[in-house]
C-alpha positions in Angstrom: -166.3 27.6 -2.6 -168.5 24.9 -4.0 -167.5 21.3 -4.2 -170.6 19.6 -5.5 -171.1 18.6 -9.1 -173.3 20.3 -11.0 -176.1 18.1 -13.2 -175.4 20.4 -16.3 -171.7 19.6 -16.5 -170.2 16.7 -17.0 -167.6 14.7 -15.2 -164.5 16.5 -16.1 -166.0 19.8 -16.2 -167.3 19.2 -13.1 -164.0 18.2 -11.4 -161.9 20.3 -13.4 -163.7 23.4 -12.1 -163.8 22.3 -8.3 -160.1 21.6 -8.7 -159.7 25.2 -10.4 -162.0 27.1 -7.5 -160.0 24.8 -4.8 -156.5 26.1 -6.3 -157.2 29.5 -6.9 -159.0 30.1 -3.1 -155.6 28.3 -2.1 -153.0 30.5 -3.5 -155.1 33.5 -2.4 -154.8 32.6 0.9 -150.8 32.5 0.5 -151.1 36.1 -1.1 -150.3 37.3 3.2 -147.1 38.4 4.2 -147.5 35.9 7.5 -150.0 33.7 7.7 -152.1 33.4 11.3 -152.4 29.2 12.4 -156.0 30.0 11.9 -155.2 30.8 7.7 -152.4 28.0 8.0 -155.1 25.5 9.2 -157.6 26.2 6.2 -154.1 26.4 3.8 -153.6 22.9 4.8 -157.2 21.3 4.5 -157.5 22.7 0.8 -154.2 21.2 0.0 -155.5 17.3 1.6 -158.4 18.4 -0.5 -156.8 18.7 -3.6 -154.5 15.5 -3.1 -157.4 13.6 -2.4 -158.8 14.6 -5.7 -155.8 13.8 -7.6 -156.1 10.1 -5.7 -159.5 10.2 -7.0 -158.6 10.9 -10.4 -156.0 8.7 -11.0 -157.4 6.4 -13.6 -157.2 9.3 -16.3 -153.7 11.0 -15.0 -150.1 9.5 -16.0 -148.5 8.3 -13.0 -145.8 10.5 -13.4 -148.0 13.8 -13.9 -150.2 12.8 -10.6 -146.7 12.3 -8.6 -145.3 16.0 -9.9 -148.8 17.5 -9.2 -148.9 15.7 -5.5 -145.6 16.5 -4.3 -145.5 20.1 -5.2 -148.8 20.2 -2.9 -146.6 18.4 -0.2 -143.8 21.1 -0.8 -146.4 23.5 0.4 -147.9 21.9 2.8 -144.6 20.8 4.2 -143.6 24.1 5.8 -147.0 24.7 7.3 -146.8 21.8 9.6 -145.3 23.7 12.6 -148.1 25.5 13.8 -150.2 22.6 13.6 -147.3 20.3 15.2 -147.3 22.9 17.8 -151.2 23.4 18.6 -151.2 19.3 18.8 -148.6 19.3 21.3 -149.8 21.9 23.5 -153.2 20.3 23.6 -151.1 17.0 24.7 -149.6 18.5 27.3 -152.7 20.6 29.2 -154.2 17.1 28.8 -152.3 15.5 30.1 -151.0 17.9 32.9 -154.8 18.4 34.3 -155.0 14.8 34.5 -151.8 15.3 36.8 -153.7 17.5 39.1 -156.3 14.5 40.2 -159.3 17.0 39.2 -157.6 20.0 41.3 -158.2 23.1 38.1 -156.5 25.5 40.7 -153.3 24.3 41.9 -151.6 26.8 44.8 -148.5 26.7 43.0 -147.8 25.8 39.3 -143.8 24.2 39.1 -141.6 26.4 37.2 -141.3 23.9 34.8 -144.3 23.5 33.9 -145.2 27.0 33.3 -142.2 27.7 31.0 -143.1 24.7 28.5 -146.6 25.9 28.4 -145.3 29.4 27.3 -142.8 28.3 24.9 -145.7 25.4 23.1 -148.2 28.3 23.1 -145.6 30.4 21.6 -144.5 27.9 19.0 -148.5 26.9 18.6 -149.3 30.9 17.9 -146.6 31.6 15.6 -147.0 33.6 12.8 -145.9 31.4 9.0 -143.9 34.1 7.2 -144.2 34.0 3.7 -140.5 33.5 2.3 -140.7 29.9 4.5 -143.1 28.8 1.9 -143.2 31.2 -1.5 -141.4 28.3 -3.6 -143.5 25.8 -2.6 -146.8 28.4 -3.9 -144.5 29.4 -6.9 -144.0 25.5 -7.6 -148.1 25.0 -7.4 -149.0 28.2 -9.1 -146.6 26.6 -12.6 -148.9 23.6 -12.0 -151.3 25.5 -14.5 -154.5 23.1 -14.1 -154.9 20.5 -11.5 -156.3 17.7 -13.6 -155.6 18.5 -17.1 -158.1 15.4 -17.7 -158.8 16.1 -21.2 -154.6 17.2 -22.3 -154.0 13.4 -20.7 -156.3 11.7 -23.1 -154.4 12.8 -25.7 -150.7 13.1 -24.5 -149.9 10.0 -22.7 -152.5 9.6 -20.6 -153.9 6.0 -18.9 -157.7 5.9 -20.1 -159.7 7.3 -23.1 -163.2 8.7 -21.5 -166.5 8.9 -23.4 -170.0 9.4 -22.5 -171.2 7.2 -19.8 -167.8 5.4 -19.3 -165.9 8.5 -17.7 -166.9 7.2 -14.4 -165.7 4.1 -15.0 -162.4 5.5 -16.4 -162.0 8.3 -14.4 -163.2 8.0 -10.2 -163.6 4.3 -10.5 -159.5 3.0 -10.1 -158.5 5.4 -7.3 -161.4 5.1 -5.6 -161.9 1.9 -5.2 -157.7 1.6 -4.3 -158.6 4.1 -1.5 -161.2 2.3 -0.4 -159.2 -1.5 -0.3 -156.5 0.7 1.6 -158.7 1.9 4.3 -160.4 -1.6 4.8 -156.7 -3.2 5.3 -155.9 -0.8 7.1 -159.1 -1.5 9.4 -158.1 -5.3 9.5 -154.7 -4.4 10.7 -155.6 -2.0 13.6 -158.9 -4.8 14.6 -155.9 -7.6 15.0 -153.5 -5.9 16.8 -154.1 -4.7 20.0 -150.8 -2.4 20.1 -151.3 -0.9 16.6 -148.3 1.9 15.7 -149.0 5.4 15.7 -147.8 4.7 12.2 -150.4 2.4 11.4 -153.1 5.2 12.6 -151.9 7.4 11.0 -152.3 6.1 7.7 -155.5 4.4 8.5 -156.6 8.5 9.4 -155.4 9.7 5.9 -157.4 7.2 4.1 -160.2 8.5 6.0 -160.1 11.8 5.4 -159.4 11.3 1.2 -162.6 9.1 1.4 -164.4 12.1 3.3 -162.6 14.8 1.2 
């Protein structure tokens, strides 16, 4: 699945058929009766991918057609979070248990209790998705029809006419310069504060990953 621009196409084109490849490869992978955490994990980095690009994009969407378009990815993504939730606390707690152990990896005895959460995280962390927990949200995304129906916005509502050299401009230029000023305040806040909220990280580690997606 390509991502990269080709020089014979232009701007929307181009984005409009990464967007198009990214959906399809998406609700193909939601095709399975029960999705593994392994299928849930790639599920959820296409959809961060795709939100990204409608942050990207913002300049030639309506505001309320990038909103409907974002949160029916969140729909989907929203039920996939438990595995991941899961697999992050697990990895938590073996951290933080073998530090515990002062460097002793073989214990003569494991505590009952600790044994019993391990099972029940790696149980929760290996779970199989079935697919009725998240069919609307796919059914929802699937109705989308196109992504970025760029060239439909220019003509129906939509915030920016695009021509020749100035699609750029129009297009990538507003979100991604607002994604940009978010990460960088975001920066300033964690730099000054010594006891910055998981909040604060948080959002400072989703700006990162739409600039890197």
């Amino acid at each position: 699945m390509s991502r990269r621009l080709k020089r014979s196409e232009g701007l929307i084109r181009g984005l409009q058929r990464v967007s198009k490849e990214l959906l399809r490869g998406l609700l193909q992978a939601m095709r399975q009766e029960k999705l593994t955490p392994a299928q849930v994990h790639d599920a959820r980095k296409i959809v961060k991918n795709l939100r990204a690009m409608l942050r990207l994009t913002r300049g030639a969407l309506s505001d309320e057609g990038r909103r409907a378009r974002n949160q029916a990815l969140r729909n989907l993504a929203g039920p996939l979070s438990g595995p991941r939730d899961a697999a992050v606390t697990l990895a938590a707690f073996e951290s933080v248990y073998n530090e515990g152990l002062n460097g002793d990896s073989h214990p003569k005895a494991e505590p009952s209790w600790a044994t019993q959460l391990h099972q029940s995280l790696s149980e929760k962390a290996h779970a199989l998705v079935p697919a009725e927990s998240y069919q609307e949200g796919v059914e929802e995304v699937r109705c989308l029809g196109q992504l970025l129906p760029l060239e439909d916005a220019q003509g129906r509502g939509g915030r920016t006419q695009t021509r020749g050299n100035d699609s750029w401009k129009c297009i990538v230029n507003e979100g991604l310069r607002k994604t940009y000023r978010q990460g960088r305040r975001l920066v300033r806040q964690v730099v000054a504060n010594s006891e910055t909220s998981d909040e604060e990280w948080h959002k400072l580690r989703k700006r990162v990953k739409d600039l890197g997606y």
